[in-house]
C-alpha positions in Angstrom: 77.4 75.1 130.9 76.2 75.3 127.5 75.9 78.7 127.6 79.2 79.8 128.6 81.0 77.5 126.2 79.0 79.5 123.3 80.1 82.8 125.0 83.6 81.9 125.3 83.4 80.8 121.7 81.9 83.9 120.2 84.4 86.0 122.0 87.4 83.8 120.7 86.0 84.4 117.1 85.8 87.6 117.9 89.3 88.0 118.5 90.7 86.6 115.7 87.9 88.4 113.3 88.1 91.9 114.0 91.9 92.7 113.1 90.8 91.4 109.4 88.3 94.6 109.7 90.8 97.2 110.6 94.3 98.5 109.5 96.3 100.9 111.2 97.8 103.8 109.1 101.1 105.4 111.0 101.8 109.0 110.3 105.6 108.1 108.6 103.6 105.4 106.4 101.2 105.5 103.3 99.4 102.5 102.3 98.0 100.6 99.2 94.3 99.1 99.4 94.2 95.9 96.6 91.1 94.3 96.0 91.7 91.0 94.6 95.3 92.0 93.7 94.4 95.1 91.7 94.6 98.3 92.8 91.8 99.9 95.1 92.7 103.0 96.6 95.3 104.7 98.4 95.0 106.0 102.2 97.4 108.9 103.0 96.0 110.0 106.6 97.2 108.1 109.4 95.1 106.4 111.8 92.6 103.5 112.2 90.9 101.9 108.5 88.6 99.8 107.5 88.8 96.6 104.8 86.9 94.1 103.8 88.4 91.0 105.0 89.9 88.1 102.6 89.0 90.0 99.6 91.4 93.4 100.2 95.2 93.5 101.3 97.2 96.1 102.4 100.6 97.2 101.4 101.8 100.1 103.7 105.9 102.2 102.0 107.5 104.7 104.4 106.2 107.7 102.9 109.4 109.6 104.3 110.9 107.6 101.5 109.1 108.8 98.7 110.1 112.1 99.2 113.2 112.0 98.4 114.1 113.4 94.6 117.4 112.2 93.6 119.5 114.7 90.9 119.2 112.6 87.6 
């Protein structure tokens, strides 16, 4: 009985772990890596990212946004 009480543990930790590894990236989006608030790097390519967890944050702008050039 033990046992499966430490299994079901490890896989609830598991759950709420893993999204703090990854970011998703969508192809209309752009997003902003800050580590420790400053900036870190910026990931143009959509898809699936890594982080490190409780140290970097994510910002993600609507790239189709910051195409646009406005006459002065």
């Amino acid at each position: 009985m033990k046992i499966l009480i430490g299994i079901v543990a490890i896989i609830v930790l598991a759950f709420l772990l893993v999204p703090q590894f990854f970011f998703i990236v969508d192809e209309t989006q752009q997003a902003l890596v800050l580590r420790f608030g400053d900036f870190d790097r910026v990931k143009h390519n959509p898809g699936l990212n890594v982080k490190v967890p409780f140290i970097e944050t994510v910002i993600k702008y609507d790239k189709r946004l910051l195409r646009f050039d406005a006459p002065p």
